[in-house]
C-alpha positions as CSV (number, residue, x, y, z in Angstrom):
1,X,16.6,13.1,26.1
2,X,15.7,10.3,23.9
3,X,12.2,9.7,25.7
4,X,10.3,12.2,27.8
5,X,9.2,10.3,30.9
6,X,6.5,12.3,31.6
7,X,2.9,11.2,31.7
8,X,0.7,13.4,29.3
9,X,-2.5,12.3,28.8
10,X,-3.0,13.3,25.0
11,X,-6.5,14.4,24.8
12,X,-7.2,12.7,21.1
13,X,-6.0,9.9,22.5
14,X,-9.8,8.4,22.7
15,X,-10.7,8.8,19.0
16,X,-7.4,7.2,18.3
17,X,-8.9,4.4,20.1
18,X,-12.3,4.2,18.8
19,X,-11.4,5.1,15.1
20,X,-9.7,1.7,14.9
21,X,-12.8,0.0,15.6
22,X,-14.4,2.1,12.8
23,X,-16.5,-0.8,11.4
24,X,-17.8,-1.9,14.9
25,X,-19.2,2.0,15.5
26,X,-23.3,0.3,15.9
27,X,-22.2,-2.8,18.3
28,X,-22.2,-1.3,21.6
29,X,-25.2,1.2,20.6
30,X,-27.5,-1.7,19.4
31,X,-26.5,-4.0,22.9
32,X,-27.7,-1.2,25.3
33,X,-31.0,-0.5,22.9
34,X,-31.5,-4.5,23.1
35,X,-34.0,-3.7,20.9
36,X,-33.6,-2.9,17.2
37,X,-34.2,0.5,16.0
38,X,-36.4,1.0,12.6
39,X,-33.4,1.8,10.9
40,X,-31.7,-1.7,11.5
41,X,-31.4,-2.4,7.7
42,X,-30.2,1.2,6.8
43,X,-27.3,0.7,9.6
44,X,-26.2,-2.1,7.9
45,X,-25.7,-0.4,5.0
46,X,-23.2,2.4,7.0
47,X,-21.4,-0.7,8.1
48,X,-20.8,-2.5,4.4
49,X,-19.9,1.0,3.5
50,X,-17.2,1.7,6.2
51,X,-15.8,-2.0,5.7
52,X,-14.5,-1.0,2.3
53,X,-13.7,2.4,3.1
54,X,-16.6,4.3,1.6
55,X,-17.1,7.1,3.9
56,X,-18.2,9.3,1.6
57,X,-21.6,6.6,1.2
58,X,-21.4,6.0,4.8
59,X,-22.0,9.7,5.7
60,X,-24.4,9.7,3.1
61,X,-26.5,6.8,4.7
62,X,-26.3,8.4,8.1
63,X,-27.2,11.9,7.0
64,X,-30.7,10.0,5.1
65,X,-31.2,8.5,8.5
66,X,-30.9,11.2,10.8
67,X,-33.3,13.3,8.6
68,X,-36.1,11.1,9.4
69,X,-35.0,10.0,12.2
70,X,-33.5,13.3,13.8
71,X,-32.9,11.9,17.5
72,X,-31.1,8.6,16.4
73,X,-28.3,9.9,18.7
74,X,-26.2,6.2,18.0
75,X,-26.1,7.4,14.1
76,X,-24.3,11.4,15.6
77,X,-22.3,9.6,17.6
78,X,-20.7,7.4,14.9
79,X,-20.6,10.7,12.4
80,X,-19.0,12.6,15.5
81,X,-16.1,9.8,15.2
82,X,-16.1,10.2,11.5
83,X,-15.8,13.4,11.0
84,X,-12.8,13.5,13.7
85,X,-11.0,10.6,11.9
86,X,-10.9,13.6,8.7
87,X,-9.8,16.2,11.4
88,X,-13.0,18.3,10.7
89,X,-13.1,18.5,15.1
90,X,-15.9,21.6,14.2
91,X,-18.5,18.9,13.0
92,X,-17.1,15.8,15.1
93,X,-17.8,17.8,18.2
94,X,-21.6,19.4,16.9
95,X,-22.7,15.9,16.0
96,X,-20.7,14.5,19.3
97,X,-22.7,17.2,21.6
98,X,-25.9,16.1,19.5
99,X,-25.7,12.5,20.4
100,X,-25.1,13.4,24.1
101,X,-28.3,15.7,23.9
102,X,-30.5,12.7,22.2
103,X,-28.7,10.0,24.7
104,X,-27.0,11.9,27.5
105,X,-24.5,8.3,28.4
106,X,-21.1,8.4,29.5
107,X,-19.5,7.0,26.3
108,X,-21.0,9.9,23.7
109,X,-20.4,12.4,26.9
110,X,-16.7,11.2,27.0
111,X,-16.5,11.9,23.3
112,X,-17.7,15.0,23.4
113,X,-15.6,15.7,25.9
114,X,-11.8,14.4,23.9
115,X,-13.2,16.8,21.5
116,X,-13.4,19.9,23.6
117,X,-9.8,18.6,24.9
118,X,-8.4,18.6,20.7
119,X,-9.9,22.3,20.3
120,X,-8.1,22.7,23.9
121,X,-11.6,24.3,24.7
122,X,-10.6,23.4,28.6
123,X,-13.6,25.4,30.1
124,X,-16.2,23.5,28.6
125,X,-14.6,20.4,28.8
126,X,-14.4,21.5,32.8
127,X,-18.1,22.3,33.2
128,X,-19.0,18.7,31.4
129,X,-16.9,17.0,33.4
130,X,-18.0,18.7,36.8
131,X,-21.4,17.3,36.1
132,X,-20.1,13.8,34.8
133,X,-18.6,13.6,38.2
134,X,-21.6,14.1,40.3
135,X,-23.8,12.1,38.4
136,X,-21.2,9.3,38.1
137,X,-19.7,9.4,42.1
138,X,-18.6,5.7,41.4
139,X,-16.3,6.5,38.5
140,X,-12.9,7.8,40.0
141,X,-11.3,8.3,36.5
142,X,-13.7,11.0,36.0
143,X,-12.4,13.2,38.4
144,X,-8.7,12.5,37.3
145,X,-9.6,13.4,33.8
146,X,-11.0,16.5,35.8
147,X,-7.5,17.5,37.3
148,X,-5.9,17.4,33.8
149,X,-8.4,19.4,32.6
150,X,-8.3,22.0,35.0
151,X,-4.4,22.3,35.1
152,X,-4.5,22.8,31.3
153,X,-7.3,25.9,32.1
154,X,-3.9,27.2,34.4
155,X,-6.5,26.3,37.5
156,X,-3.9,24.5,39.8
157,X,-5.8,25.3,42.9
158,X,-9.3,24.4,41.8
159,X,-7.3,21.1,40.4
160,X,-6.0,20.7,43.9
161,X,-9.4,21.0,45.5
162,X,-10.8,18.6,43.1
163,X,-8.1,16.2,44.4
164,X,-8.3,16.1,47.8
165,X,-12.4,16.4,47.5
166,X,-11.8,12.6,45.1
167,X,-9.5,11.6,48.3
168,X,-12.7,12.0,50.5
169,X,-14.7,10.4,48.5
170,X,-12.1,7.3,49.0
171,X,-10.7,7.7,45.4
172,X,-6.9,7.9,46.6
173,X,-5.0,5.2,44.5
174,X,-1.5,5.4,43.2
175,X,-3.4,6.7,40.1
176,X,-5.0,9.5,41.5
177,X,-1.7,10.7,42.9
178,X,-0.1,9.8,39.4
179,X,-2.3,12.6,38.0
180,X,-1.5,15.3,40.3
181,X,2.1,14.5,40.2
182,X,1.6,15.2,36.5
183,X,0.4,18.4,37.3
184,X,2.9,19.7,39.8
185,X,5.4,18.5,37.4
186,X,3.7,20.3,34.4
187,X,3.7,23.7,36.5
188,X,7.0,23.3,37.5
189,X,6.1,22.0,41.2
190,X,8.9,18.9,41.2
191,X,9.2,18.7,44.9
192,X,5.5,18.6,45.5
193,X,5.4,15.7,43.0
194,X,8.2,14.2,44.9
195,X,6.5,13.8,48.3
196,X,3.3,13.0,46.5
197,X,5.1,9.9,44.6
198,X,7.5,9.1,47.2
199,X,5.3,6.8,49.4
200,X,4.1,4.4,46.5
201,X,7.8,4.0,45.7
202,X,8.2,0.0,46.2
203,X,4.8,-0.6,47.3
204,X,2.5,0.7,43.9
205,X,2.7,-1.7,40.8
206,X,1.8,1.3,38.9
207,X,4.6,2.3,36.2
208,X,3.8,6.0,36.2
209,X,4.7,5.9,39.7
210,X,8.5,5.3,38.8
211,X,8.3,7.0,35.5
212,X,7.9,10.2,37.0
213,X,10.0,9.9,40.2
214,X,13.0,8.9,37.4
215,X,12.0,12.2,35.5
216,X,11.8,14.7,38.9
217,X,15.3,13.1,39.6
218,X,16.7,13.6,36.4
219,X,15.4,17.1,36.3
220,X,17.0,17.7,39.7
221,X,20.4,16.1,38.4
222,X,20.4,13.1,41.1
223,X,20.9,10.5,38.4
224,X,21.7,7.7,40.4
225,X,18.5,8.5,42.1
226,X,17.0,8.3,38.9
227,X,18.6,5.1,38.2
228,X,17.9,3.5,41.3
229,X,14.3,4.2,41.3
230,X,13.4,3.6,38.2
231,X,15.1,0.1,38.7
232,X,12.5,-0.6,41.4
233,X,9.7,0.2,38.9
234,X,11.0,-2.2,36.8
235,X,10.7,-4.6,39.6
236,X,7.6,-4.1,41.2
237,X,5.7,-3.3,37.6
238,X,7.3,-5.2,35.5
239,X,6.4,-2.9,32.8
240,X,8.7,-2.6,30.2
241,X,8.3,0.6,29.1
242,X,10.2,2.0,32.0
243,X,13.1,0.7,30.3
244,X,12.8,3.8,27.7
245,X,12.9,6.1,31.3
246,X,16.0,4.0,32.4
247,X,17.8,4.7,29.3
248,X,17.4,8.6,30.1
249,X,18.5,8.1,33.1
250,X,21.6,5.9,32.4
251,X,22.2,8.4,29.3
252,X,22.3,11.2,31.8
253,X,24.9,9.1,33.8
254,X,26.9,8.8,31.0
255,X,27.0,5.1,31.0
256,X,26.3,4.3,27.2
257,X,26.2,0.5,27.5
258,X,23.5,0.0,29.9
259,X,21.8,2.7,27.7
260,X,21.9,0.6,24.6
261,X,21.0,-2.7,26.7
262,X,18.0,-0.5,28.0
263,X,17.0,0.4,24.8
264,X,17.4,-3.0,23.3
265,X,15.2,-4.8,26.5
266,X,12.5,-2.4,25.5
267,X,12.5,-2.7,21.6
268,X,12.3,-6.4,22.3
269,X,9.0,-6.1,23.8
270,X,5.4,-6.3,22.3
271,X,4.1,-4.2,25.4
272,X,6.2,-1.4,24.6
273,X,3.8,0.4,21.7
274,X,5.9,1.3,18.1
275,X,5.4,4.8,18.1
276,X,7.9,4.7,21.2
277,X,10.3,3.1,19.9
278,X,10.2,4.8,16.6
279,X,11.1,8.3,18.3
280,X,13.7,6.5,19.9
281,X,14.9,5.5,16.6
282,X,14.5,9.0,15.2
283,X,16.8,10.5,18.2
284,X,19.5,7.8,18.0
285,X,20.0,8.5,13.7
286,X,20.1,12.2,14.5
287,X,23.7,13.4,13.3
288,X,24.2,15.0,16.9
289,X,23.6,11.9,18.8
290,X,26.8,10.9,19.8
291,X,27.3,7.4,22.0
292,X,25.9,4.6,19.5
293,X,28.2,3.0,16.6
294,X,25.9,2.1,13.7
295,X,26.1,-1.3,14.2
296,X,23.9,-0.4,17.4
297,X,22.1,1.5,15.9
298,X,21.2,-1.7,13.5
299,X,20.7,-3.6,16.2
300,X,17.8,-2.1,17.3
301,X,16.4,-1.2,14.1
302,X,16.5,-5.6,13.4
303,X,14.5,-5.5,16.5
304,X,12.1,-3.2,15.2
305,X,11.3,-5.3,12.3
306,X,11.1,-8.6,14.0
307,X,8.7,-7.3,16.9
308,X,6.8,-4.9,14.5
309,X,6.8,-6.7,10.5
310,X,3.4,-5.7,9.9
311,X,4.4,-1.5,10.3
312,X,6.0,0.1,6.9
313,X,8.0,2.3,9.0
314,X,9.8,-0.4,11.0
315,X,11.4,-1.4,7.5
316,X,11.6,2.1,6.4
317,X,14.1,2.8,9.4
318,X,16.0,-0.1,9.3
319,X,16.6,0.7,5.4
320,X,17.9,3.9,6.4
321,X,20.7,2.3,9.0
322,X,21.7,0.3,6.2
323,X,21.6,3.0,3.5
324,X,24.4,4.9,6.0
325,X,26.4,1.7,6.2
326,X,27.0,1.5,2.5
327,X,24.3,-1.6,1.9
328,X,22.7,0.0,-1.1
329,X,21.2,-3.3,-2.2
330,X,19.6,-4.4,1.0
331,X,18.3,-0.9,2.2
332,X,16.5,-1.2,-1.3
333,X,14.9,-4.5,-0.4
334,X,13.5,-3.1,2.7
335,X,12.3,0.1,1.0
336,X,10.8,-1.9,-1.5
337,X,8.9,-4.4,1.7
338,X,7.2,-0.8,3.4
339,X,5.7,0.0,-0.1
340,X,4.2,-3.2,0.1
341,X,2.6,-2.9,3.2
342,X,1.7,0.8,2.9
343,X,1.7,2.0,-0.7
344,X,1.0,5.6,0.5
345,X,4.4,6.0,2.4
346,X,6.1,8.8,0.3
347,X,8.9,8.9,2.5
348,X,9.9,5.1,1.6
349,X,9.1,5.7,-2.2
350,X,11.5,8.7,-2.0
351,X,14.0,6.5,-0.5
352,X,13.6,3.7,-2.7
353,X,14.5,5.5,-5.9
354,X,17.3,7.1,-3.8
355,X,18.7,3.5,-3.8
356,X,17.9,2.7,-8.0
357,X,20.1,5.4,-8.7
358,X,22.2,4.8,-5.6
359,X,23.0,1.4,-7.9
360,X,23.0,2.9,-11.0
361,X,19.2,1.2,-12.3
362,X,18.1,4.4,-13.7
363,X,15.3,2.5,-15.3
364,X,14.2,0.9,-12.0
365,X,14.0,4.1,-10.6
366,X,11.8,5.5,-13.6
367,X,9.2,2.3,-12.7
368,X,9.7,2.9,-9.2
369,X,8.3,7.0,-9.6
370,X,5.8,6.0,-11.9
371,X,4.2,3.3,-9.4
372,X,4.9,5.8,-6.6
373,X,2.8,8.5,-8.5
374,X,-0.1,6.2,-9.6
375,X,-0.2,5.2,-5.6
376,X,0.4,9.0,-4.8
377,X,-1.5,11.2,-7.1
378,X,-0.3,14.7,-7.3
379,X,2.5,14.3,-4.8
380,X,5.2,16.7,-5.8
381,X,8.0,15.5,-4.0
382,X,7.8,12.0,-6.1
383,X,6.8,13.7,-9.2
384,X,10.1,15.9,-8.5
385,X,12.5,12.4,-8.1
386,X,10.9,11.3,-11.3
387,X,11.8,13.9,-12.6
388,X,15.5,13.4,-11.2
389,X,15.4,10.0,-12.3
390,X,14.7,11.3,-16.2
391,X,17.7,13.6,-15.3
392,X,20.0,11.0,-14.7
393,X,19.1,8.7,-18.1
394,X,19.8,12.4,-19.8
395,X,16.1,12.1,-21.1
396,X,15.8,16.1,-20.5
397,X,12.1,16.2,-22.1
398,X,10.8,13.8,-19.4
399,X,12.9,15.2,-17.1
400,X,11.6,19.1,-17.8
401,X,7.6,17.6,-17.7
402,X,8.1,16.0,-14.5
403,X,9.3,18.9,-13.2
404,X,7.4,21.2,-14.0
405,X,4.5,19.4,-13.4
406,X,6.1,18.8,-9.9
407,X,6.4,22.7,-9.4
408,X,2.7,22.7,-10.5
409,X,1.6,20.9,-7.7
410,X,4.0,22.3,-4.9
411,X,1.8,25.3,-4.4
412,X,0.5,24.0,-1.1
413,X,4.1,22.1,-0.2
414,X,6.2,23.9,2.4
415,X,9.3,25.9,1.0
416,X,12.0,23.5,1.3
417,X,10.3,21.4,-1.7
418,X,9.4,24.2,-4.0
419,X,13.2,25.5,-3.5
420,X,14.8,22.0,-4.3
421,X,12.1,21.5,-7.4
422,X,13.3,25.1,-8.9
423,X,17.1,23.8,-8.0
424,X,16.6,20.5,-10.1
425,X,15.1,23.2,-12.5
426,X,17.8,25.4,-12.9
427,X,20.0,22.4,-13.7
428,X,17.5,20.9,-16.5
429,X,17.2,24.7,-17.6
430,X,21.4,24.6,-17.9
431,X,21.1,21.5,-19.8
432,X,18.8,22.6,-22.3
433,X,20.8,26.0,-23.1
434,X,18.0,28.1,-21.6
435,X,20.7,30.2,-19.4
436,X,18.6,32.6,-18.4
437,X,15.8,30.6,-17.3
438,X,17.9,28.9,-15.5
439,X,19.5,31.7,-13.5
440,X,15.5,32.8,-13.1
441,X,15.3,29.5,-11.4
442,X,18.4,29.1,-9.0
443,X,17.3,32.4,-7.5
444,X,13.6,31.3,-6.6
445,X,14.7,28.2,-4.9
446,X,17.7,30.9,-3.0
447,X,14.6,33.1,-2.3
448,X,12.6,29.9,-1.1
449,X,15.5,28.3,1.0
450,X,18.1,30.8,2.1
451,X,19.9,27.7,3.0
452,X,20.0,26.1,-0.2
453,X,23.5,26.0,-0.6
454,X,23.3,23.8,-3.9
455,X,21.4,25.8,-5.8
456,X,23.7,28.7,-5.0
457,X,27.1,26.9,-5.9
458,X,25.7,25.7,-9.4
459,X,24.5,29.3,-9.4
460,X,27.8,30.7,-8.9
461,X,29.6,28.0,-11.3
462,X,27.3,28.2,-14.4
463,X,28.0,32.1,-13.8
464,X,31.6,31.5,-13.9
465,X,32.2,29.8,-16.8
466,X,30.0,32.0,-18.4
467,X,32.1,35.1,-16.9
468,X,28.3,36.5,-15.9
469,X,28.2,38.5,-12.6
470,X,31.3,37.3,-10.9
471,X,30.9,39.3,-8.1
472,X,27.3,37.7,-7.3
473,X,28.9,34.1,-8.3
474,X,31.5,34.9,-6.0
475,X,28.4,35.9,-3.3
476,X,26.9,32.8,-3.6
477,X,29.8,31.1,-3.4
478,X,31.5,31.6,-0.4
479,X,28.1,31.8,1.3
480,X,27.4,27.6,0.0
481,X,30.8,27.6,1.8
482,X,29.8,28.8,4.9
483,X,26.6,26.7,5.2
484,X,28.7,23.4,4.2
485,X,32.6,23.7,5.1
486,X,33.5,20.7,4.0
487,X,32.2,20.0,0.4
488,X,34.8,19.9,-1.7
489,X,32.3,20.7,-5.0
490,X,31.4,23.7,-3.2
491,X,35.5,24.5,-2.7
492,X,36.6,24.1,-5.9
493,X,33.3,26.2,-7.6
494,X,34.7,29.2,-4.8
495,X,38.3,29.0,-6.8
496,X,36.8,28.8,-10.2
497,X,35.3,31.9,-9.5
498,X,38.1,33.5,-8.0
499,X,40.2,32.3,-11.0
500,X,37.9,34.4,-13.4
501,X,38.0,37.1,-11.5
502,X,42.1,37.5,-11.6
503,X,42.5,36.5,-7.6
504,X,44.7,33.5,-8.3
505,X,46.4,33.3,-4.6
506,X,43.1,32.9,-3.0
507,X,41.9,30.5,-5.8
508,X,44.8,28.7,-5.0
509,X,44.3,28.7,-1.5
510,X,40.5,27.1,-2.0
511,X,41.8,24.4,-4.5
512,X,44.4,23.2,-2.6
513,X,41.1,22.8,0.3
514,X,39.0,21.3,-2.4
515,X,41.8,18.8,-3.3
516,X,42.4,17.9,0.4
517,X,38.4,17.8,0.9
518,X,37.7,15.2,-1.3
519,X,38.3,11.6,-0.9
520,X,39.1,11.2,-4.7
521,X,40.1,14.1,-6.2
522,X,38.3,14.7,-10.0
523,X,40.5,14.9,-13.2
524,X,38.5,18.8,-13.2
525,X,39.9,19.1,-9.6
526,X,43.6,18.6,-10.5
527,X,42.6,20.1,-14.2
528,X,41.3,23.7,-12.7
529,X,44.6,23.7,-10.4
530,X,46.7,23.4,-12.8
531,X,45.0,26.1,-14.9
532,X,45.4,28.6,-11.6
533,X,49.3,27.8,-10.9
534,X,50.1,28.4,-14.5
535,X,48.6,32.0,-14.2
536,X,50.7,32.1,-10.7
537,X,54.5,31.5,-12.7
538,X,54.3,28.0,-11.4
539,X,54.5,26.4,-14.7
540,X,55.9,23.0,-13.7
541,X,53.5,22.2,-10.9
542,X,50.6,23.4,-13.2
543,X,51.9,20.7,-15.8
544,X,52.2,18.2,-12.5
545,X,48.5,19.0,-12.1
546,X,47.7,18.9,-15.5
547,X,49.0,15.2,-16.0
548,X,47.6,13.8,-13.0
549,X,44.4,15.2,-14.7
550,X,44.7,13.0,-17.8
551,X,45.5,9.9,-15.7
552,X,42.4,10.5,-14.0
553,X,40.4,10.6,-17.3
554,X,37.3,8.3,-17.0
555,X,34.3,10.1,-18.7
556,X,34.8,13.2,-16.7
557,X,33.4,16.4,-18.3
558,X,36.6,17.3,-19.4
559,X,38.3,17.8,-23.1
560,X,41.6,15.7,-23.2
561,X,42.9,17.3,-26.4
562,X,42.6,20.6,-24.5
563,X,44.3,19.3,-21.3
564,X,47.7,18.0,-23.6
565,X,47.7,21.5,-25.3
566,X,48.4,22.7,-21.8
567,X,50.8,20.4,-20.9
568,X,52.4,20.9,-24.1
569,X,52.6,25.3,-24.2
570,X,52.5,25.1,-20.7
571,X,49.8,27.9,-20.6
572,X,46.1,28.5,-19.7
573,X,43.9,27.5,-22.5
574,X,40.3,28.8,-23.0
């Protein structure tokens, strides 16, 4: 699917929601006081601090006032909110439960509460919200926070109870039903969520109404139903996001246009939030997403960046349509545009020196990793495409600090990293002479990444020209072959190896594929294929070979005067 359609109420959603009003933690606390506490001046210190980022200072200030003034329960509160904006939930939730004990209202309770939900604690979060609702009878979203709750805790029956007892107390609203339609739907209940829904269809203004009625008919494979509802909800809520449902649902009918004109409806809109539409985007660039041409693809991802400018990502992914279209230049320029707005994005650094050498600016790329790095301190993955960069200007001392230094710092970086880091080593390590190191270091990033089918081809063809373990090189060979089938480096490394080991019919056989495989044939291609049907008896194709070879010569790694010695003895020559 490219969206789920159903609701799921995230339970950090709330300190999403109050972290971004950070510097405004005080405001509502100081209203319902009305009166000033004694440590007014001290709370305008937390403030200044949190306006400039210092929470270090802030949480300083607020521990000084909470030791003279231990039932300040506004000053727990905003460390609560704090210390979930780090992730420590352990000491967001002791200092959330403190403030509730000092102050027992419904906002600290609430908070205390979304943090029991993020340690999916559901009992206590139950119990806490039992009594919430009975001292709070007014407040109907209590008791539909309630049913979630309780179907996480696998109570479905309790959460049923709790239902009909909100319907007595004259809760029942679309929204209410909207909650326990969730809940059948989350336990698998799709007909009882049906006949729930099914009144409010036309006559609620509520988009989760026809958000999940599209998703039970999807999931039932009546996707004209689908359509068809979720069609009305676009009518009677005029909510946009149901437009990211009706792209499922159209998806699912196999009707690829009104998909993309979905799509592009709801990319087009404010109300639909970015983090939406950015999975989207993820799903549609996926390489096993089949329906979109690129230029689709591009459409949306312009749409992205005019409704969203401000968000480093929206550039970030409209760079990468680009990048797969061939405009090196201009995916560079919007690379370059989410740095600027968010200095921090590694991922858009990463790309951006991608493009440098993409255009051959080796030295642009070298400023580019060095302003990454000073942004990024200690991040491997950029100290590793410095390091790259230092590669590709042939500056091997740079090139062996950066990435070393990058393997330094990789302890706590998931495999994938550390195997591509000792790759980029073994190739400096071949460089520099140091054979065996480098062996030492294709292996690790094999032993990191069993998938690494790089690291074993330039294994297996630094082996072979070194006639070293053949029949490992020829191991790691064909298995780069299997992971990639259609690389013709990776053919043409499986026939050099071959070749050295005397079976010149099957190193013909994978030449010939390399040859084929490639879209422009090297003069070492044609060179190493004329070197195998020479040791065949096919002398006069071997000098064919050979000769296309030389007119192929433009700063390949290959030795000319070696190349006419062949044509001219017509033999192999070391």
């Amino acid at each position: 699917m490219i969206l789920k359609m159903v609701l799921n109420i995230k339970a950090i959603g709330l300190l999403k929601k109050v972290f971004v009003f950070g510097v405004l933690l005080f405001a509502g606390a100081a209203n319902a006081q009305r009166v000033d506490p004694p440590y007014k001046m001290q709370l305008a210190k937390v403030e200044e601090r949190l306006k400039v980022g210092d929470f270090r200072e802030a949480m300083g200030e607020m521990d000084r006032i909470t030791a003279k003034y231990p039932d300040a329960a506004e000053v727990y509160y905003a460390k609560a909110l704090l210390f979930g904006q780090t992730g420590n939930y352990d000491e967001a939730l002791e200092n959330a439960k403190t403030a509730y004990r000092y102050d027992a209202n419904i906002m600290h309770a609430n908070l205390v509460v979304e943090l029991y939900k993020s340690k999916q604690n559901w009992a206590e979060a139950s119990v806490l919200l039992e009594e919430l609702r009975e001292r709070y009878t007014g407040v109907p979203s209590i008791g539909r926070d309630l049913i979630m709750v309780l179907s996480n805790a696998k109570k479905l029956d309790t959460a049923i109870k709790v239902y009909q007892d909100e319907v007595a107390r004259g809760h029942a609203s679309d929204t209410l039903d909207v909650v326990l339609a969730d809940v059948y739907v989350m336990n698998d209940r799709l007909q009882d969520a049906e006949s729930l829904l099914d009144p409010w269809d036309g006559k609620s203004t509520l988009r989760h109404v026809y958000g999940t009625l599209g998703y039970v008919n999807l999931q039932k494979g009546k996707t004209k139903q689908a359509i068809a509802v979720l069609e009305r909800g676009v009518k009677y809520s005029k909510d946009p996001v149901l437009y990211l449902d009706l792209a499922d649902a159209y998806k699912a009918d196999g009707k690829m246009k009104m998909t993309f004109e979905s799509l592009k409806l709801a990319f087009e809109s404010n109300q639909v939030e970015f983090g939406d539409k950015h999975r989207v985007m993820l799903n549609v660039m996926h390489p096993d997403f089949k329906g979109f041409t690129l230029d689709q693809i591009q459409t949306l991802a312009n749409t992205l960046v005019l409704v969203h400018p401000r968000i480093a990502e929206s550039h970030v992914v409209k760079g990468e349509v680009l990048w797969r279209k061939g405009n090196t230049a201009e995916a560079r320029s919007l690379f370059l545009t989410a740095v600027g707005i968010n200095p921090r994005h590694v991922d858009a650094w990463r790309m951006l020196i991608n493009t440098d050498l993409g255009l051959n600016e080796v030295d642009e790329a070298i400023r580019h990793a060095d302003e990454a790095i000073r942004a990024n301190p200690g991040n491997a993955m950029l100290m590793y495409f410095s390091g790259l960069a230092f590669m590709v200007k042939e500056d091997f001392e740079k090139t062996r600090i950066m990435l070393e230094m990058a393997l330094d710092h990789s302890e706590e970086e998931n495999t994938y990293l550390r195997s591509i880091i000792y790759s980029g080593l073994g190739d400096l390590y071949h460089q520099l002479k140091m054979d065996a190191a480098s062996d030492v270091a294709y292996e690790e990033a094999i032993q990191l990444d069993s998938t690494n089918s790089t690291a074993m081809n330039n294994l297996a063809y630094y082996l072979s020209i070194r006639k070293k373990d053949l029949d490992k090189a020829a191991v790691y060979a064909k298995r780069a072959n299997e992971i990639d089938a259609s690389s013709a480096t990776f053919q043409d490394t499986y026939a050099w190896v071959l070749f050295q080991q005397g079976a010149y019919k099957e190193a013909a056989f994978w030449m010939e594929k390399a040859i084929k495989s490639s879209s422009s044939p090297s003069a070492l291609l044609f060179e190493h294929y004329g070197d195998i049907l020479v040791q065949l008896g096919r002398e006069k194709e071997a000098v064919k070979q050979w000769e296309k070879a030389l007119s192929l010569v433009k700063g390949d790694n290959v030795d000319v005067n070696k190349i006419k010695l062949k044509i001219k003895d017509k033999r192999y020559v070391e």
